[in-house]
Wavefront OBJ file of the C-alpha trace (Angstrom):
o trace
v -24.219 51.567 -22.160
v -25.990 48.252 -22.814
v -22.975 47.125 -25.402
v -20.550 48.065 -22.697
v -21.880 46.077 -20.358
v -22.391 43.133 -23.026
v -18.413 43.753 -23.926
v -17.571 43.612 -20.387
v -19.553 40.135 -19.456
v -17.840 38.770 -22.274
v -13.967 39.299 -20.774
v -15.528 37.941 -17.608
v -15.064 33.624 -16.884
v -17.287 32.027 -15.131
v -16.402 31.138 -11.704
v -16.288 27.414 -11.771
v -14.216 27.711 -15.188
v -12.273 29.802 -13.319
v -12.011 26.581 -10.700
v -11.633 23.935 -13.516
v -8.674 25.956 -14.673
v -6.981 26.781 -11.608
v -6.853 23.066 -10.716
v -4.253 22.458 -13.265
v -1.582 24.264 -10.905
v -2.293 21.585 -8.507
v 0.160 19.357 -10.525
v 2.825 22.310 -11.214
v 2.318 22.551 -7.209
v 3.314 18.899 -6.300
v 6.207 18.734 -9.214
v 7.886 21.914 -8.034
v 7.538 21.522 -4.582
v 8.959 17.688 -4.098
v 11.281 18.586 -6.396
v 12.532 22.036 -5.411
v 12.676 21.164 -1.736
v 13.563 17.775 -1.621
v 15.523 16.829 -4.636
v 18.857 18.337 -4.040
v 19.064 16.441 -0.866
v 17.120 13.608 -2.253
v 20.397 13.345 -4.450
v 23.361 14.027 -1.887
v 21.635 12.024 0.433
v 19.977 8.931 -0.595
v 21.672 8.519 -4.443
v 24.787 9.763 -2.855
v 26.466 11.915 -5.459
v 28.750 13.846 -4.457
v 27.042 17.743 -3.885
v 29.470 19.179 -6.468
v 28.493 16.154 -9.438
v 24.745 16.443 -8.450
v 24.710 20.108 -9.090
v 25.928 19.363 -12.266
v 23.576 16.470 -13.114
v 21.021 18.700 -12.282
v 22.056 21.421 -14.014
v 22.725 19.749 -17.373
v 19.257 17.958 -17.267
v 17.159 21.580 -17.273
v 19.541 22.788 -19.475
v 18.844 20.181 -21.934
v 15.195 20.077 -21.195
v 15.051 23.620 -21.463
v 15.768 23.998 -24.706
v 12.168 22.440 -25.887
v 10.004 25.414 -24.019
v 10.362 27.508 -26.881
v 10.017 25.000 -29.280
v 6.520 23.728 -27.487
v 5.340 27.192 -27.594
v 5.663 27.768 -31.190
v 4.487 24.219 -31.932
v 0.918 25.103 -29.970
v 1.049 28.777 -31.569
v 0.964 26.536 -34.929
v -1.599 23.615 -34.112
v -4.885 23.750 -35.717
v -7.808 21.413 -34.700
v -11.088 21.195 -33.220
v -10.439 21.363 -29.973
v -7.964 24.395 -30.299
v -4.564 25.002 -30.167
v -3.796 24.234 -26.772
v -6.352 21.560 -25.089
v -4.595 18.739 -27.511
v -1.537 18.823 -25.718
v -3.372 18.652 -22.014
v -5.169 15.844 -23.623
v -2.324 13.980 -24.842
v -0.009 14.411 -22.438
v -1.381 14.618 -18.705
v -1.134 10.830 -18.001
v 2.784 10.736 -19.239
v 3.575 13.857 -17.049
v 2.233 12.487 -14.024
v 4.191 9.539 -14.394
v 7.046 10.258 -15.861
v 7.489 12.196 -12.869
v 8.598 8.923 -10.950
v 11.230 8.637 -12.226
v 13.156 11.367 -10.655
v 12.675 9.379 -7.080
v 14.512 6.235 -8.083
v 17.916 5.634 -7.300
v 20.004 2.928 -9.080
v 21.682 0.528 -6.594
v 24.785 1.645 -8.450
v 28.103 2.824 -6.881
v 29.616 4.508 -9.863
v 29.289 8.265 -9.523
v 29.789 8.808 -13.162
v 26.986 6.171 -14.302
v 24.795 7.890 -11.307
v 25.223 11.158 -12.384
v 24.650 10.198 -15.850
v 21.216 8.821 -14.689
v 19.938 11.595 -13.121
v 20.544 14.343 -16.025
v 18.477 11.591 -18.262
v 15.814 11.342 -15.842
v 15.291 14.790 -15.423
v 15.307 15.320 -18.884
v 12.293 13.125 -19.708
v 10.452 14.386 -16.512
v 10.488 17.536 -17.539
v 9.841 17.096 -21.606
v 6.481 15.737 -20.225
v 6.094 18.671 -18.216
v 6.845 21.029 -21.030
v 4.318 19.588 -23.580
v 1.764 20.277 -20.743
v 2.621 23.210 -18.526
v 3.064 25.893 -22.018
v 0.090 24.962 -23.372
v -1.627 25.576 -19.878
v -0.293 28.505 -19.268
v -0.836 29.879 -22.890
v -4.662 30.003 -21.742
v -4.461 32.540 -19.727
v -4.577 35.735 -22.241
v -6.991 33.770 -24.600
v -9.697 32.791 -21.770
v -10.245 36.950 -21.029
v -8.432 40.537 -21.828
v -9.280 41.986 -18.759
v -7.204 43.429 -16.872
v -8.205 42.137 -13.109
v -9.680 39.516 -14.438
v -6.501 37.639 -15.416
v -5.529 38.566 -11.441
v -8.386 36.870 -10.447
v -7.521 33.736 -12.888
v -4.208 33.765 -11.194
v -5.472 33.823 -7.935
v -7.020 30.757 -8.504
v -4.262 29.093 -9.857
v -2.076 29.820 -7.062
v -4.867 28.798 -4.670
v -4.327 25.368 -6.002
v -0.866 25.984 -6.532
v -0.332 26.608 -2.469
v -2.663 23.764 -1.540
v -1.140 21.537 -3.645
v 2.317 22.891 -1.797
v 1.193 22.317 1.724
v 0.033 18.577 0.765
v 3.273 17.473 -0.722
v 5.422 19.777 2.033
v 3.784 18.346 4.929
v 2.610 14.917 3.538
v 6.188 13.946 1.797
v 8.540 13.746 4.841
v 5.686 12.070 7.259
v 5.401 9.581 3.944
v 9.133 8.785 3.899
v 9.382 8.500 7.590
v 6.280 6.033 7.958
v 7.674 3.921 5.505
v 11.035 4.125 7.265
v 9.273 3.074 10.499
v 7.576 0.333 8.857
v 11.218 -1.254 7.879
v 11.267 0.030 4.516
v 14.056 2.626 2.788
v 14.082 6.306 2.368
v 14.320 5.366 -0.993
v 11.650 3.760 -1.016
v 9.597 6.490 1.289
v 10.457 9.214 -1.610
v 9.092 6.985 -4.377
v 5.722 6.611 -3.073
v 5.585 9.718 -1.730
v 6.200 10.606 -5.796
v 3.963 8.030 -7.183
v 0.825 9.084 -5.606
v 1.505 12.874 -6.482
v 2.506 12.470 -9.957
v -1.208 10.357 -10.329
v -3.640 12.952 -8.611
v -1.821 15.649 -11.309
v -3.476 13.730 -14.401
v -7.066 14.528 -13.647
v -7.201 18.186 -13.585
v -5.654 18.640 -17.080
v -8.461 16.564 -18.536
v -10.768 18.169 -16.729
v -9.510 21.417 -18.015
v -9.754 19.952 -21.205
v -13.506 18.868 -21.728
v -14.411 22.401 -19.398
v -11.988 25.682 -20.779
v -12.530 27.138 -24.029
v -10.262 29.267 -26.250
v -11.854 32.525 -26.546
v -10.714 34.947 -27.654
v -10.205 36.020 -31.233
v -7.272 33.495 -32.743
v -5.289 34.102 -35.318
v -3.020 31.595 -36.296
v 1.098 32.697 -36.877
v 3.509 31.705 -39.260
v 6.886 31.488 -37.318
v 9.610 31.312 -39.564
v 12.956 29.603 -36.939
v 13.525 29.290 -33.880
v 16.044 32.256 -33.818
v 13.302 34.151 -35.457
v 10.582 33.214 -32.378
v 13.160 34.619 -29.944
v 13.619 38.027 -31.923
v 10.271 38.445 -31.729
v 9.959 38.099 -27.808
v 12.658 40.371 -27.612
v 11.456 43.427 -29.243
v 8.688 43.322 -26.598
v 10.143 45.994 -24.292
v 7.768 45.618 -21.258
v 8.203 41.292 -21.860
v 12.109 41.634 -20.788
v 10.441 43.746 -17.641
v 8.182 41.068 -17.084
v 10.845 38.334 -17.964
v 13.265 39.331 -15.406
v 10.639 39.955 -12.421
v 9.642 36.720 -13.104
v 13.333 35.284 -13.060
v 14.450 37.096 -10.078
v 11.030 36.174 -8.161
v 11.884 32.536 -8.605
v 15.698 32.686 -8.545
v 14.405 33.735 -4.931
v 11.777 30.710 -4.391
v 14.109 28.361 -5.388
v 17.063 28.951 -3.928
v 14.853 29.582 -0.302
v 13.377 25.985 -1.368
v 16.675 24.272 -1.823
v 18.816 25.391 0.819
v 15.532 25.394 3.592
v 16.023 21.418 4.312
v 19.436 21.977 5.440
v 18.627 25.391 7.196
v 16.225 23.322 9.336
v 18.225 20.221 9.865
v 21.362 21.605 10.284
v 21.462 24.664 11.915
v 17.974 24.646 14.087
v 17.846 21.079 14.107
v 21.907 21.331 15.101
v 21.849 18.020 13.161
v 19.220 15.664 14.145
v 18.117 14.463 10.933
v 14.958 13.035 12.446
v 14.570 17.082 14.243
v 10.927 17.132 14.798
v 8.259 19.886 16.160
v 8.049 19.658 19.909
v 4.115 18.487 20.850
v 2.972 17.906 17.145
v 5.589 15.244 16.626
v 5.717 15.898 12.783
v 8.993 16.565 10.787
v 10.556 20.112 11.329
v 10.394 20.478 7.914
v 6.240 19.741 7.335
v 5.877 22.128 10.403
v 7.268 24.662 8.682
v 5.850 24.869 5.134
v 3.002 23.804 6.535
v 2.708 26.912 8.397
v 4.261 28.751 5.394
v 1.528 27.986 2.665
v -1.706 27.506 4.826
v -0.530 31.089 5.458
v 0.029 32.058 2.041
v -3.191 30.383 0.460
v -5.303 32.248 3.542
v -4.465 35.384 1.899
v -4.331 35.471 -1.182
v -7.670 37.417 -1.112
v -5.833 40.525 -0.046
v -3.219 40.391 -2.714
v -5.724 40.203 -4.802
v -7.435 43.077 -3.487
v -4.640 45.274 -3.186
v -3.332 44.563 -6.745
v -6.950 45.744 -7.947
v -6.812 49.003 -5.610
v -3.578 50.076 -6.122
v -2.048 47.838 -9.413
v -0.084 44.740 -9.412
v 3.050 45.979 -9.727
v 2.547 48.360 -6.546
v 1.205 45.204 -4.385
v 3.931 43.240 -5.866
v 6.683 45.403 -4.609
v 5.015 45.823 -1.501
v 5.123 42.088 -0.824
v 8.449 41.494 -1.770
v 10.059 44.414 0.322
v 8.634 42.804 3.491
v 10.185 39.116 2.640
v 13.460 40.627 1.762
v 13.518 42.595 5.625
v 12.521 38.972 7.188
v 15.244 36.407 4.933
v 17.800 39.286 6.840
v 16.549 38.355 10.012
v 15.844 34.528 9.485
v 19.952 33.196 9.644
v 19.905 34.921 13.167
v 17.101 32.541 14.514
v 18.680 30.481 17.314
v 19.143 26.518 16.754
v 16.141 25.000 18.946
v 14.295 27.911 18.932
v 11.391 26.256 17.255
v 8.673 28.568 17.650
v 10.428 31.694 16.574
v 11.051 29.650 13.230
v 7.453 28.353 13.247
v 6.639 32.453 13.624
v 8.948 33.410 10.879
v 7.108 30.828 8.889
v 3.922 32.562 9.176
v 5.615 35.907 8.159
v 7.250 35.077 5.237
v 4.015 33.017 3.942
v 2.307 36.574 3.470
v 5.015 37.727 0.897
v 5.151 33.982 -0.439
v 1.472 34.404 -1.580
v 1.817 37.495 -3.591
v 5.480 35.746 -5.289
v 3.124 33.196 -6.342
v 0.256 35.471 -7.519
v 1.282 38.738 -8.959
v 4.389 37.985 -11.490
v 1.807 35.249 -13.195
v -0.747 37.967 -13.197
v 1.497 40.543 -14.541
v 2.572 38.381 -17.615
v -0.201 37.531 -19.763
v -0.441 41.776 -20.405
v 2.653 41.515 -22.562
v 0.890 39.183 -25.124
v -1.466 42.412 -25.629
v 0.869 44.405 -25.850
v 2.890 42.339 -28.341
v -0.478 42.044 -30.406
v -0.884 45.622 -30.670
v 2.558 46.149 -32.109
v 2.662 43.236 -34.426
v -0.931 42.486 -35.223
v -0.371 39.206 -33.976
v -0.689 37.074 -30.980
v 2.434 34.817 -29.856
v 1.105 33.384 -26.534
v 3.262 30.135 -27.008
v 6.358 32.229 -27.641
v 5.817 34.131 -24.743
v 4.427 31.166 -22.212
v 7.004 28.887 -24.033
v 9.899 31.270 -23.119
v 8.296 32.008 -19.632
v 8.530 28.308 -18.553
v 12.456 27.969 -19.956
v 12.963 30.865 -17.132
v 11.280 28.922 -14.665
v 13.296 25.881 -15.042
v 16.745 27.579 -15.748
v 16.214 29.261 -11.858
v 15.412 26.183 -10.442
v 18.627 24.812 -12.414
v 20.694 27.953 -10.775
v 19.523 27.043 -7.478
v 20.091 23.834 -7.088
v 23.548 24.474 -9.015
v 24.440 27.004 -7.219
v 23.528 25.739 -3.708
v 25.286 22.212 -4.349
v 28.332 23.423 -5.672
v 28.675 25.789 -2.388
v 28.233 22.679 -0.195
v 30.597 20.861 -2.261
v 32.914 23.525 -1.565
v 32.656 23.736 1.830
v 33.087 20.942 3.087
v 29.333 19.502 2.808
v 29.123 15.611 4.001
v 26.349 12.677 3.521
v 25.278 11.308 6.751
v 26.424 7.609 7.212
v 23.567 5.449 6.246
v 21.469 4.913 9.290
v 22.321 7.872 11.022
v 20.136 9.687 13.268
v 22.319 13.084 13.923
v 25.518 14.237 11.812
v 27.306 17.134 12.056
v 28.474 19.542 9.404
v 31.601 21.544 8.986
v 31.273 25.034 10.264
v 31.682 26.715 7.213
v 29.025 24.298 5.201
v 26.683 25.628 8.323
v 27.562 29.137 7.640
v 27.335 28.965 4.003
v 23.722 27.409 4.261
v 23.036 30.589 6.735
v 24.279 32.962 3.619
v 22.396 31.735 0.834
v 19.082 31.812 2.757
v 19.619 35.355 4.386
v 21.608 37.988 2.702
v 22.019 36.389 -0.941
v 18.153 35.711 -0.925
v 17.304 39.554 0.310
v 19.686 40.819 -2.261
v 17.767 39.141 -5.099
v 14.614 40.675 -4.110
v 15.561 44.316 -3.708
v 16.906 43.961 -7.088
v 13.287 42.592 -7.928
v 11.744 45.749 -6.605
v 13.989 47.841 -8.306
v 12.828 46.080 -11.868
v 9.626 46.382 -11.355
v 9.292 50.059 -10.064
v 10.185 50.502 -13.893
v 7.605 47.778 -15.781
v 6.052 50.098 -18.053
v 2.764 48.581 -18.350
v 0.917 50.257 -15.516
v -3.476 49.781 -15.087
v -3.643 53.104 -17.309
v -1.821 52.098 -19.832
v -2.886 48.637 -20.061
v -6.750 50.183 -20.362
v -5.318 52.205 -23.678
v -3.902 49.139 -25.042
v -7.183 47.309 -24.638
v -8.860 50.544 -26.158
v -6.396 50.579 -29.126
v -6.756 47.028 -29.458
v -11.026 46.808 -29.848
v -10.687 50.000 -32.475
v -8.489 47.194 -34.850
v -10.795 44.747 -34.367
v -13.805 46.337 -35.031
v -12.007 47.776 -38.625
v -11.409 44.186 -39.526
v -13.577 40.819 -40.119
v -14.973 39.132 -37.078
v -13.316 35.860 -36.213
v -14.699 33.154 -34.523
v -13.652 32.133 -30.786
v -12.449 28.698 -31.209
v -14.482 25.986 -29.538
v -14.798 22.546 -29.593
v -16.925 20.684 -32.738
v -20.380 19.143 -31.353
v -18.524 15.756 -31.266
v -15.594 16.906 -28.855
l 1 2 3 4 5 6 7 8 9 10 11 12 13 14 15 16 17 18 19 20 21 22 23 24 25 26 27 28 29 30 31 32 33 34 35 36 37 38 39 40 41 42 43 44 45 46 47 48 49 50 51 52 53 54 55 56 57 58 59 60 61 62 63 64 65 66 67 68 69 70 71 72 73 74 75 76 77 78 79 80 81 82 83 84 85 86 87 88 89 90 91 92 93 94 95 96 97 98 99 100 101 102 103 104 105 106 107 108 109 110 111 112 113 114 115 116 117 118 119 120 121 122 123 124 125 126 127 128 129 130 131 132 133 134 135 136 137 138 139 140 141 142 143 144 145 146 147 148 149 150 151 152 153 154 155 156 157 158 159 160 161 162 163 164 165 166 167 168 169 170 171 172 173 174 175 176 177 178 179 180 181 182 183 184 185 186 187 188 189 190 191 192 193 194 195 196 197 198 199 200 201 202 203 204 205 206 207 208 209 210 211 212 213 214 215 216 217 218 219 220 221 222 223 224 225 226 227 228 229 230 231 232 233 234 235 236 237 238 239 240 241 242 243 244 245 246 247 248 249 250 251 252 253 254 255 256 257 258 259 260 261 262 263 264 265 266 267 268 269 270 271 272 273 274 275 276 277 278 279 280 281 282 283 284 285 286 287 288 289 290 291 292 293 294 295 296 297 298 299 300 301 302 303 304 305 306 307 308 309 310 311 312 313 314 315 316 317 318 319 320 321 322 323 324 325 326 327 328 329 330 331 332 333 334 335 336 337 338 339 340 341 342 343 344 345 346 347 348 349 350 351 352 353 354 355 356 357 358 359 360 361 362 363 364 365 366 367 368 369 370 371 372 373 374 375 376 377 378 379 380 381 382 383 384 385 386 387 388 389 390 391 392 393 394 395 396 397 398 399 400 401 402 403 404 405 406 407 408 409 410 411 412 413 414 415 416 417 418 419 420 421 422 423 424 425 426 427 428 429 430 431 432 433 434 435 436 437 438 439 440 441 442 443 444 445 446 447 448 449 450 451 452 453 454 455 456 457 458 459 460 461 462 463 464 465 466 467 468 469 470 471 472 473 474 475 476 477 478 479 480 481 482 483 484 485 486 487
C-alpha cells in the first residue's frame, strides 16, 4: 500500500506548478482571441482588401506557417540539454512571439491590393513561426509533467482558466481600446495596434516563468526520427490519435468559425448596422458585452467540467457539452436585431458549452502519447503536440477562408471611412445568419458522433498505465530530466 501511495504522489503536480504552467495559455488566449475575432474584419475593414483576397492572404499565410508544426515537434523530440527538451525553446523564444505578434495589426498606407495582400500572408507567416517555436514545446509538457489520468484534466483546467481570462481581457478590453483611441482623434488603425502591443508584451512573462518553475518528469527517452514523411507515419498508425485529431479539428473548426463571423453577427444583424452598436446602460461595445458575458461564464465553470469529466469520463462530459451548444447556435440566427438582452442571455448559455470546448479535447489528447508509447516503446510528444498545433491553425485558416470568401460572394461591402452605420446586402446578412447557426450546429453533432467512438475510455486508459509501469520496471531506471545546479 505504502508504494502505491508513493507511485501515486509522484503523478501528482503541485498546485502552484500547476499555476506556473497554466499561465502560459494566457498568451495562446490573447493571440487567438484578437486574432480569431477581430482579424478578418481587421482586414476587410481597416487594410481594406477585398473579403475574397483577404481570405486568401490569410489562408496562404497558415498554410505556409503550418508546415513548421511538425517540424518544431520533432526538432524538441530531438534536443538534448540541461534544461530539457522543451524549456529551451520557451526560453528562447517568448520575447520574439510576443512581439512579433504586432505585426499582424499594421496596415501599410498602400492602395495596391496585390502588394496588401502580399503583406499580410508575410506577416502572418512570421507571427505565427514565433508562435510555433513556443506553443509545441508548451504543449509537449503536458504528458511529461504527470501520467495520470485526471490529473492531466486538472492541468488542463488550469490552462484554460488562463486561457478564458486571458479571452475576456482582450474581448472586452480590445474594442473599448480602439474606440478610446478613436475618441481621442487617433485611427482605428492605430486603436488595433496598441490594443496588440500591450497583449503581445504581458504574453512574454509567463513562458519564462514556466521556464525557471516546470520540470520534465517523467522518464525521457530520446527518438531518432528518420524524415519528415516518416514522423507523420508514425502519428498515423496511432488509431485512437486520428479520434483525438479530428475531435480536436471539428471542436475548433466550430470556435473559429463562431469567432469570425460573431463581429458581423453583432454589428450587422442585431446592431442592424451601427458600427458603433453599443450595450444599452453599460455603454460598452456590443461586442465586449458579449464575450464578456461569454467567458466570465465559461471560466466560472470550469470546476464542473472538471468534475463531471472525473465522474463520468471526458469523453461523456465532452459530448454532453457540445450537444447543448449545438441546440443553442440553432436558435441564436433567430434572435431579433435590438433585442440586446436575449443576445446578452444567449451569451451566458453558450459560455457553459464554451468552457468544456476549451477544456476537455486538450485533456483528452495527451492519453494518445501513452498509448503511442506502449505500442512503439517510444514517446513522440513533439510529433503528436507538433501535429496538434498544425490542426489548430489550419481551422482557424478554414474559418476565416471560408467566412471571407462567402462575404465576398455575397455581396459583402467596407463601410466608407468614417462611417457610423452601413448597411449590408440582404443576402451577405443572411449568409452571416447561416454560418453562425446551422453550419456551426452541424459541425458539432458530427463532433459528438466522433467521439462516442474514441476508443480510449478511463478503463482502458488505467490498463495502459498498468501495461506501461510492468515495462518499466523490466528495464533500467532513467532519470527525470531536470535542470543542472547552475540553471
Amino acid at each position: 500500500m505504502k508504494t502505491q501511495t508513493q507511485s501515486f504522489r509522484k503523478l501528482q503536480v503541485p498546485r502552484l506548478v500547476k499555476v506556473i504552467y497554466g499561465s502560459g495559455d494566457w498568451g495562446i488566449g490573447t493571440f487567438n482571441t484578437l486574432r480569431l475575432i477581430f482579424y478578418a474584419i481587421f482586414l476587410t475593414d481597416v487594410v481594406g482588401l477585398e473579403p475574397r483576397l483577404a481570405s486568401i492572404a490569410a489562408f496562404f499565410g497558415i498554410v505556409w506557417d503550418a508546415i513548421n508544426d511538425p517540424v518544431v515537434g520533432v526538432l524538441s523530440d530531438k534536443v538534448k540539454s540541461r534544461w530539457g527538451r522543451r524549456r529551451p525553446f520557451l526560453l528562447f523564444f517568448a520575447a520574439p512571439y510576443g512581439l512579433a505578434f504586432m505585426m499582424l495589426w499594421w496596415a501599410p498606407p498602400w492602395e495596391h491590393q496585390g502588394l496588401l495582400m502580399l503583406y499580410v500572408m508575410i506577416a502572418y507567416a512570421l507571427s505565427d513561426t514565433f508562435q510555433t517555436l513556443v506553443i509545441v514545446p508548451f504543449y509537449a509538457l503536458t504528458p511529461e509533467m504527470t501520467t495520470n489520468y485526471d490529473e492531466r484534466t486538472s492541468l488542463a483546467s488550469y490552462r484554460m482558466f488562463f486561457n478564458l481570462l486571458a479571452s475576456i481581457l482582450t474581448a472586452v478590453a480590445a474594442p473599448m481600446v480602439i474606440d478610446a483611441t478613436m475618441a481621442a482623434g487617433g485611427t482605428q488603425q492605430q486603436g488595433y495596434l496598441l490594443a496588440a502591443t500591450l497583449l503581445g508584451l504581458s504574453s512574454i512573462l509567463p513562458y519564462l516563468l514556466i521556464f525557471a518553475t516546470v520540470r520534465e518528469r517523467t522518464r525521457v527517452e530520446t527518438v531518432e526520427i528518420a524524415s519528415f514523411r516518416e514522423t507523420m507515419r508514425i502519428a498515423w498508425r496511432n488509431i485512437p490519435f486520428r479520434y483525438a485529431t479530428m475531435i480536436y479539428m471539428l471542436n475548433w473548426v466550430t470556435f473559429d468559425l463562431i469567432g469570425v463571423v460573431l463581429p458581423y453577427f453583432l454589428i450587422y444583424w442585431v446592431g442592424g448596422g451601427d458600427l458603433m452598436v453599443a450595450v444599452p446602460g453599460l455603454g460598452v461595445p456590443l461586442e465586449s458585452g458579449v464575450l464578456g458575458v461569454m467567458l466570465i461564464t465559461a471560466t466560472c465553470v470550469l470546476p464542473l467540467w472538471t468534475w463531471l469529466a472525473h465522474r463520468l469520463s471526458k469523453r461523456i462530459a465532452y459530448m454532453i457539452a457540445i450537444g447543448f451548444w449545438a441546440v443553442l447556435l440553432l436558435m441564436i440566427p433567430f434572435v431579433p436585431p435590438q433585442n440586446f438582452t436575449l443576445i446578452l442571455i444567449f451569451s451566458a448559455l453558450i459560455g457553459i458549452s464554451v468552457s468544456a470546448g476549451h477544456v476537455l479535447p486538450d485533456a483528452i489528447f495527451p492519453d494518445v502519447v501513452d498509448w503511442d508509447e506502449l505500442r512503439t516503446g517510444k514517446r513522440y510528444e513533439g510529433v503528436y503536440y507538433g501535429a496538434k498545433n498544425l490542426i489548430r491553425k489550419m481551422t482557424t485558416a478554414f474559418a476565416i477562408f471560408l467566412t471571407l470568401q462567402a462575404l465576398g460572394w455575397l455581396g459583402y461591402q467596407a463601410p466608407p471611412e468614417g462611417a457610423t452605420t452601413f448597411s449590408q446586402p440582404p443576402a451577405a446578412v443572411l449568409g452571416i445568419r447561416v454560418l453562425i447557426g446551422p453550419i456551426s450546429a452541424g459541425l458539432l453533432i458530427v463532433t459528438m458522433v466522433v467521439t462516442w467512438f474514441y476508443p480510449i475510455t478511463r478503463q482502458r486508459y488505467r490498463r495502459i498505465q498498468r501495461l506501461l509501469t510492468k515495462r518499466q520496471a523490466r528495464e533500467p531506471e532513467m532519470c527525470p530530466v531536470s535542470p543542472s545546479p547552475r540553471a
